[in-house]
C-alpha positions, 0 to 999 in steps of 0.5 A: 914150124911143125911143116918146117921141122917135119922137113928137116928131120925128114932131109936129115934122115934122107942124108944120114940114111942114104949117103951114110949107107954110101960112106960107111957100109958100101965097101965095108970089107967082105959085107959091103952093101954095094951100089944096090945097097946104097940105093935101096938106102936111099929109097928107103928113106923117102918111103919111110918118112912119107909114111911117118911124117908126110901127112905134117909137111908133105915129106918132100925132103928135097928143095927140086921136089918142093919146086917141082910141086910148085910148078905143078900148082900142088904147093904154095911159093910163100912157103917155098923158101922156107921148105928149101932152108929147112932142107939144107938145113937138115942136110948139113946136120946130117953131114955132120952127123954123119962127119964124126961117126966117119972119122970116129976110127981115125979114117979120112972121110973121102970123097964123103959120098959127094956128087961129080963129074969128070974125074969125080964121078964114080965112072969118069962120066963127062960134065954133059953126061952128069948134066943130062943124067940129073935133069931126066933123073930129077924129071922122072922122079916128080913125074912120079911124085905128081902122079903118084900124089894126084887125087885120081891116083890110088890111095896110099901107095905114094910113099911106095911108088916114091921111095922106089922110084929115088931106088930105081933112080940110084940104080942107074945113075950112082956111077954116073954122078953118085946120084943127086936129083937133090941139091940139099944132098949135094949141098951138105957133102960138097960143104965138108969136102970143100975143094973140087966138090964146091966147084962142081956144085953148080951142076948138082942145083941146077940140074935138078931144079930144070928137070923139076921145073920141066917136069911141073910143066909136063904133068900138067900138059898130061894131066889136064890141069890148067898151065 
């Protein structure tokens, strides 16, 4: 249970830190944070909760990392599930965190910082744009999550090599598909938008968990580790 709740306060300062940042300060008028601002949030996040509570549960903080670190034998599948609805979990609270301090001065809440594509996504990218992006995204990212956790990689940079690259990744896929490589993420605001968003969901699970499977693969191909 301590494992469990260090992921859901993890994944719920994920949420509330990162797509709050989208949804309440990205635009604000004249001061507005802007695309940088939004994925440094994001990256801060990660680099936060790894240093503080990554030694309880790992601070995975995302179902495709845990299935990732699966793949690539670092994390057992008994406690997969259990990781994964703990994430969602925490996701959801955080959008509804986030829901009321939203419309707490009577505005509608948009597009919530929800994940898209076609008319939904930020630059009208196309379904197998969005697709790709957040499969090689979601790759990229557990290729550094494994090398930078792996026991021969230096110590006590992770969280650092991490939080930057989730920055990195927002930087140039926010105006493709406002960025998931997470589906708890995509989960939690698709809820509270409903519609079009809850049609579109399917891309924002799948993709990241196939380029997180890909990736357990692959780092164990470079790496030397047994398949």
């Amino acid at each position: 249970m301590k494992k469990l709740t260090a992921e859901f306060i993890g994944t719920f300062w994920l949420v509330l830190g990162g797509c709050g940042s989208a949804v309440l300060a990205a635009t604000f008028p004249n001061v507005g944070i802007g695309l940088v601002g939004v994925a440094l949030a994001f990256g801060l996040t990660v680099l936060t909760i790894v240093y503080s509570l990554g030694h309880i549960s790992g601070a995975h903080l995302n179902p495709a990392v845990s299935i990732g670190l699966w793949m690539g034998g670092r994390f057992p599948g008994k406690e997969l599930l259990p990781y994964i609805i703990a994430q969602i979990l925490g996701a959801i609270a955080a959008a509804g965190v986030l829901y009321i301090i939203a419309t707490g001065n009577g505005s509608a809440i948009g597009n919530f910082a929800a994940n898209g594509y076609g008319e939904h996504s930020p630059g009208g990218y196309s379904m197998l744009a969005a697709l790709v992006t957040e499969v090689v995204m979601t790759f990229m990212f557990l290729i550094v999550i494994l090398g930078a956790t792996d026991e021969k990689a230096p110590k006590g940079f992770a969280g650092l090599a991490i939080g930057l690259a989730l920055t990195l990744i927002h930087l140039i896929s926010i105006p493709v598909t406002n960025t998931s490589v997470n589906p708890a993420r995509s989960i939690s605001q698709a809820i509270f938008v409903g519609g079009w968003a809850l049609e579109q969901l399917w891309l924002f699970i799948l993709a990241p968990i196939a380029g997180a499977l890909l990736a357990g693969v692959v780092y164990k191909l470079i790496s030397d580790k047994k398949i």
